[in-house]
Each structure stands twice: as C-alpha cells, then as structure tokens.
N, C-alpha and C positions, 0 to 999 in steps of 0.2 A: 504494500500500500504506500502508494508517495505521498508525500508531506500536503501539496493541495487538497487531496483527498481525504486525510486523515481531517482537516482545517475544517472541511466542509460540514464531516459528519459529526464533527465539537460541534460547529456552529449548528447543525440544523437538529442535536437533540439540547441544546440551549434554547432553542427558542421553543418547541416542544413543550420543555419545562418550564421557560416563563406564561407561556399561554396557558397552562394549563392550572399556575401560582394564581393567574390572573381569574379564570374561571371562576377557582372555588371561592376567592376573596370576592369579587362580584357576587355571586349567587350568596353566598354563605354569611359574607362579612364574618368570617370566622377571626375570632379571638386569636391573635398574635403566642400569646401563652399556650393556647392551644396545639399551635403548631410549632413551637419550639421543646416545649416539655408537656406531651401528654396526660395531664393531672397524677401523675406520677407519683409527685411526693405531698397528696392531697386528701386529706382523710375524707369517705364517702361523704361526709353532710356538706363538707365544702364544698366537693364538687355538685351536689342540691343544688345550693344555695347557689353559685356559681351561675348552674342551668336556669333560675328561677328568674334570677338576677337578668340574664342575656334577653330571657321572654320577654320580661317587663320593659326591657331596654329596644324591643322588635327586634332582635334580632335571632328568629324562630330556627334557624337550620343549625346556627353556633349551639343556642340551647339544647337541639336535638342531639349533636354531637355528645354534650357533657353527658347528659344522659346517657346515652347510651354506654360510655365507656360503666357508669352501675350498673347499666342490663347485664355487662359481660363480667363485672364481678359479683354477680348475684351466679350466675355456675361455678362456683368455688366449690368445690366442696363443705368448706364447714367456716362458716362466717358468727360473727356475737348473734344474739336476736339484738339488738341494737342498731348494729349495722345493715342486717337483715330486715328490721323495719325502715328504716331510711330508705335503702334500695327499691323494695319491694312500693314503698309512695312515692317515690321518684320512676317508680314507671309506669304506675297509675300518672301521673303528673303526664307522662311523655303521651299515654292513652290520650288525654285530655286535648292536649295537644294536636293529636292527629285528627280530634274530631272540632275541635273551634276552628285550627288553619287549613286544614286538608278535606274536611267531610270523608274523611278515611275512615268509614267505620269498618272495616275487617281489622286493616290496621289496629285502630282502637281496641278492640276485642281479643287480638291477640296479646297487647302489652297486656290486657286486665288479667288475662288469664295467669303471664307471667308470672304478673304481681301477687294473684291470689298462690301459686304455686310455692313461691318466696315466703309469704305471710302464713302458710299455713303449715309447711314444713317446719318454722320455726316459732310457730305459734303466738305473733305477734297480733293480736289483737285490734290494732286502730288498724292497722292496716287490712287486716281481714273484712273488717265493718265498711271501712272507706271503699276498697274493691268491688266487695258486697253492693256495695248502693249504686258505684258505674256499672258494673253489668246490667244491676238489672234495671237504671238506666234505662242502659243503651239497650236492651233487650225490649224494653217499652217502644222506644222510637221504633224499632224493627215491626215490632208488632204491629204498629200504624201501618208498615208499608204494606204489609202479606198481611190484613186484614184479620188480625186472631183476637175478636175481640173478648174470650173467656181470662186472657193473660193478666187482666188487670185483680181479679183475686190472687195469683197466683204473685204477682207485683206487690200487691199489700202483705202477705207474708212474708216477703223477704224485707221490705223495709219496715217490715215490726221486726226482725230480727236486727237488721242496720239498728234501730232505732234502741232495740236494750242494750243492746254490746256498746253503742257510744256513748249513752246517760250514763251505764256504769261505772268507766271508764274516764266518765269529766269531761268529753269532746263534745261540748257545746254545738259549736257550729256545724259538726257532723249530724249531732243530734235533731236540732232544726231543721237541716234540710230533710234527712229524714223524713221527719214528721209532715213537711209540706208535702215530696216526693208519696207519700203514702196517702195524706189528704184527696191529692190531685187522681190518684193509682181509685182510690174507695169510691170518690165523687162517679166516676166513669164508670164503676162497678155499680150507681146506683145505693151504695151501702155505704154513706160517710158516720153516721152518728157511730158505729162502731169505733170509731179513731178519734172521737173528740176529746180524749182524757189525755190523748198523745198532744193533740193539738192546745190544748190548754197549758201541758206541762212546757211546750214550748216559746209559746208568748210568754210564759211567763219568768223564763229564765233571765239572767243580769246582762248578759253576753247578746243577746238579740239584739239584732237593728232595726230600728222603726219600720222599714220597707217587709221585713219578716213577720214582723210583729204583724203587721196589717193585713200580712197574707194569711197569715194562721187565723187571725179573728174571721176576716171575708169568707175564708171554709167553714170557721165553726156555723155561720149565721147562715149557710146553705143547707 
C-alpha cells in the first residue's frame, strides 16, 4: 500500500467518525460525560437522578441512555434490594418515557415487565406497587383499543392492590393516584360507591395537591 493511499483511507475513516460524533450529538444531545466515562464510577441512584435530570432538561435520548446503562445492571446476578429498587423505578421511569415521547407502548410494557421482574425477585415493595399500577395502566389504555370492556373490574383489583401496598408503605403520591386510577377503573365498571372509602382516605391525606384533591371529591359526588 503506498503512502497516498494509506493518507486516503486515514482520511476517509476520519471523516466516517466525525459524521457519525456529529449524528449522535445532533439526535441525542448526548451528555459529554456520557461519552467520555460511561457512568462508570456512578453509584445507580446517581445515574436516576442523572436520567431524570436530562428528561426535565429535554433532552429525552441522553436520559434514555442513562437509563438504560441500570437496565443492564439490573442482570447482575445478585444486586442490594436497595439498588434493586432504584433500578427496577428507573425503568419503570424509562417505560414512562416510551409512552409520553414515543406512544411506544410494546416498548413500555416490556420495561414494566422488566421492572416488575427486578422488584419482585428482590422483593422491593414500592417498586412492585408502582409497576403494578403502569401495567395495568397501560393495560387499561389497551383495552380501549381491542374493545374488552369487562377489564375495568379486573382494573379495580389491581389498583386496590397498588393502592394497600402504597398506604402501607407511606407513598402518598403513589397512593392517590391509585385511588383516582381505580375511581376512574369503578366509574366505567358502573360500581364506584365501592371505592369511596379509598377515595376519601385520599383527599384527605397532607401530601395531596389541590388538583387531586378535587378529582377525588368530583368521583366521590358521582
């Protein structure tokens, strides 16, 4: 190989790589950090928080990323349950994610599963309850499309389960949504007065926000 040619092919997998540097900062705005030290020496809540951080900041592909580097330390073999809670809501988080920016719900459904698989192996609690209440979610929205309209009893029992595992447990804000998520699940089933004592204990919590509040009263009064 003579020397032009060797020059050539420096030069034509240079520019390869800068187009390519160019790409994923374009699309991604990926975090500079990110590409220099992979969260490496980042204990998993930081990189949460990190991910959460990026959302709020728009910039949804970098937060994806952070994420996912917990999806891939959630198959570790033998992780804290502490770590193992963090994990397993940071990809519920990433679910969330694929259904507010993408309408990916398969996507979505397969982090939750994830997450429940995480949460329940290690027996982590909020995060079981939190999983619990996006699937069956998302399993609600499904149901609108393919027309099953028996799903909504079947809805109210699981977010009467969401709903004692989070009271228990002190998660308010899991607890109220909850309880509206089952309101909204009962009303459609025809059979709300069943859930009013859920609906009660949630307006009346310290941690409610007016807009909550008001939505728990407007079901009780239906």
């Amino acid at each position: 190989m003579d020397s032009n040619t060797a020059h050539m092919k420096r030069k034509l997998l240079a520019t390869i790589l800068l187009c390519c540097c160019l790409f994923i900062c374009a699309r991604g705005n990926v975090d500079k950090a990110f590409l220099v030290e992979p969260c490496r020496n980042m204990t998993s809540e930081e990189i949460m928080k990190k991910g959460i951080s990026l959302y709020n900041a728009h910039k949804t592909d970098s937060c994806l990323m952070f994420l996912e580097v917990l999806a891939v330390r959630g198959k570790r073999p033998a992780l804290t349950r502490e770590e193992a809670q963090v994990i397993s809501r940071s990809i519920n988080f990433m679910g969330a994610v694929y259904i507010y920016e993408y309408q990916d719900y398969y996507r979505a459904a397969s982090m939750f599963c994830r997450a429940m698989d995480i949460a329940e192996k290690y027996g982590c609690r909020t995060a079981i309850a939190e999983t619990l209440n996006n699937l069956t979610t998302l399993a609600c929205q499904e149901s609108r499309i393919i027309g099953r309209k028996d799903f909504n009893k079947e809805a109210v029992r699981q977010y009467r389960k969401v709903f004692d595992m989070a009271s228990e447990d002190g998660y308010d804000k899991l607890t109220i949504h909850a309880a509206l998520n089952c309101g909204l699940s009962a009303n459609g089933d025809g059979n709300l007065a069943r859930i009013r004592p859920m609906l009660e204990k949630a307006s009346g919590m310290k941690g409610v926000s007016e807009p909550y509040r008001l939505q728990c009263e407007a079901l009780m009064l239906m």
